[in-house]
SEVOVO-732786 format. One line per field, with one value per residue (C-alpha): residue in three letters; residue number from 1; x, y, z. Coordinates in nm, 4 decimals. Layout:
residu = [ALA / ...] $
num = [NUM / ...] $
x = [X / ...] $
y = [Y / ...] $
z = [Z / ...] $
END
This chain:
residu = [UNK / UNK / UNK / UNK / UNK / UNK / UNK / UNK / UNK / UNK / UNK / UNK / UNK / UNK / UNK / UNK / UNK / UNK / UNK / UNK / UNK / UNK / UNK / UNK / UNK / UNK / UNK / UNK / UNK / UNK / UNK / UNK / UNK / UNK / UNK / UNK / UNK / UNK / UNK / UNK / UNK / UNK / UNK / UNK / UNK / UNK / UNK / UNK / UNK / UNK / UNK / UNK / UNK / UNK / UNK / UNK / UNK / UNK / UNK / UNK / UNK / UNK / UNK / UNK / UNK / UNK / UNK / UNK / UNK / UNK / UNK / UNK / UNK / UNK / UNK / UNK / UNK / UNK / UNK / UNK / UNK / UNK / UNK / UNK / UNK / UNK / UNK / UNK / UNK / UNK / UNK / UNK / UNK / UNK] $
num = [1 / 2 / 3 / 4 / 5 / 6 / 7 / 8 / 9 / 10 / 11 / 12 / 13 / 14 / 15 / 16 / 17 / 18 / 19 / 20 / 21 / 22 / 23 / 24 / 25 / 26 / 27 / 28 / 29 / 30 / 31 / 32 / 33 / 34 / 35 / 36 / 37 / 38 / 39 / 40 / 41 / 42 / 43 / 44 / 45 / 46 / 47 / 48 / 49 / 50 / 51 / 52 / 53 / 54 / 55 / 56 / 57 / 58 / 59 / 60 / 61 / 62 / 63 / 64 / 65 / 66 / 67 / 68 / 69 / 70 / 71 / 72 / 73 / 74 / 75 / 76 / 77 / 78 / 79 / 80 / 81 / 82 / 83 / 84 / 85 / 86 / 87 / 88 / 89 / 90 / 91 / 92 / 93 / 94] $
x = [0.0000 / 0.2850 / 0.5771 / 0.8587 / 1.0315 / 1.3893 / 1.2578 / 1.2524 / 1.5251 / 1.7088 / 1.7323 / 1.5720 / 1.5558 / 1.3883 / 1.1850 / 1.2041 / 1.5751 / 1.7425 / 1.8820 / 1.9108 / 1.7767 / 1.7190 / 1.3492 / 1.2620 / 1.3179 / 1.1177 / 0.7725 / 0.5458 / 0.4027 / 0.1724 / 0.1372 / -0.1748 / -0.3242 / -0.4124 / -0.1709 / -0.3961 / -0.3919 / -0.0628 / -0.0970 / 0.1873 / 0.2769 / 0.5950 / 0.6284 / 0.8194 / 0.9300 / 1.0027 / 1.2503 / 1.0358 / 1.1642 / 1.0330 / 0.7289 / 0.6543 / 0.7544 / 0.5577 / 0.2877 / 0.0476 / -0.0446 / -0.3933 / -0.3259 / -0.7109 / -0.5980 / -0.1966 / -0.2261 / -0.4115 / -0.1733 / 0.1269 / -0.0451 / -0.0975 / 0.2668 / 0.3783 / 0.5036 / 0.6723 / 0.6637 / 0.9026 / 1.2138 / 1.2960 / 1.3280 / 1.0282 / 0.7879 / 0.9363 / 0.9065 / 0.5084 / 0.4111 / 0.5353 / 0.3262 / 0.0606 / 0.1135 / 0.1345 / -0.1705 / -0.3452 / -0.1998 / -0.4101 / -0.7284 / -0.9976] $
y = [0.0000 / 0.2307 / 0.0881 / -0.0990 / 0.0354 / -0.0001 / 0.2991 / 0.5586 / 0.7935 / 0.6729 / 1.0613 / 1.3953 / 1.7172 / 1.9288 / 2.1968 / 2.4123 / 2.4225 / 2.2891 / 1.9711 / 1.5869 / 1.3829 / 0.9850 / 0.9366 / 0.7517 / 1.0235 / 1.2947 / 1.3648 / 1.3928 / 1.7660 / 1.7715 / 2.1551 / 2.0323 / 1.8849 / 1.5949 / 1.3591 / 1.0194 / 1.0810 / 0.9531 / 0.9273 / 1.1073 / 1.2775 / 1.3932 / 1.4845 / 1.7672 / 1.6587 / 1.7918 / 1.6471 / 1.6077 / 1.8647 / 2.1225 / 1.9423 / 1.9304 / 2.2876 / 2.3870 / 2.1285 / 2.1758 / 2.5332 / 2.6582 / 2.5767 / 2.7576 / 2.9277 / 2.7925 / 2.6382 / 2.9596 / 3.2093 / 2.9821 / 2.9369 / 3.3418 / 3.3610 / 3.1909 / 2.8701 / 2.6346 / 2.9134 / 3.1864 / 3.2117 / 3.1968 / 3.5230 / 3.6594 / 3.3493 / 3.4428 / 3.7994 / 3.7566 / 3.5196 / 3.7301 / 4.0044 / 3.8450 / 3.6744 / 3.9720 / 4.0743 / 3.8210 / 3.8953 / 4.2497 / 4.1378 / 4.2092] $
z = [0.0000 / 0.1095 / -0.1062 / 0.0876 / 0.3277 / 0.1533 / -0.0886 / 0.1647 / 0.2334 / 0.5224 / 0.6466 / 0.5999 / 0.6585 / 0.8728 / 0.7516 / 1.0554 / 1.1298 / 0.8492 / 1.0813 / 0.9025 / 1.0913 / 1.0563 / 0.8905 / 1.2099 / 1.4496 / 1.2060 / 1.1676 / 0.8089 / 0.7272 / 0.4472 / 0.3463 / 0.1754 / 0.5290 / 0.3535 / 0.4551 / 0.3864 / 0.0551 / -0.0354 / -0.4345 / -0.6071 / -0.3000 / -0.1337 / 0.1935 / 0.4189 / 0.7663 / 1.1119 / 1.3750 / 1.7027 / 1.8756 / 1.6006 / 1.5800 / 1.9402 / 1.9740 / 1.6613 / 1.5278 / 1.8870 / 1.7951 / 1.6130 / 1.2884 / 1.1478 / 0.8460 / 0.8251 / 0.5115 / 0.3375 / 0.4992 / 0.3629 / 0.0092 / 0.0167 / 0.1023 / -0.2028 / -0.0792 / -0.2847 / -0.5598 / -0.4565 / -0.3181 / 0.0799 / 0.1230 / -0.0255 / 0.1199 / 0.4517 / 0.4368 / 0.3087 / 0.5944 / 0.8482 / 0.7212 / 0.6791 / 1.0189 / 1.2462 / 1.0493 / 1.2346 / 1.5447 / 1.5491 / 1.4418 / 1.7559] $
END
């Protein structure tokens, strides 16, 4: 159903801070928040720490505010720069 095992990559990368970490000791993140539906899918990951740290927040709205950032379709700088914005929007909202 999955695929075996042996095709997975042994390590990844965390999203959040960049560290590799063994597949094992990471978490999934499907930007999509559809992570059932596996069909032609690749996924992002998080080491548990970042996940714990991150992941048990409100996510209402994440994946429109990171869509309306331009994630996955501009560069770094620019995706990081528009989420903030339009984070701290958020944050002043009564």
């Amino acid at each position: 159903m999955f695929g075996p095992r042996s095709s997975r990559a042994e390590s990844v990368t965390c999203i959040a801070c960049g560290e590799s970490v063994s597949r094992s000791e990471a978490r999934e993140y499907d930007k999509h928040g559809d992570r059932w539906d596996r069909r032609n899918k690749t996924f992002e990951h998080l080491c548990k720490a970042c996940f714990a740290e991150l992941c048990q927040q409100p996510r209402d709205g994440l994946e429109t505010t990171l869509d309306a950032a331009g994630a996955g379709k501009t560069d770094q700088g620019t995706f990081l720069k528009r989420f903030r914005e339009l984070s701290e929007g958020d944050t002043h909202r009564e």
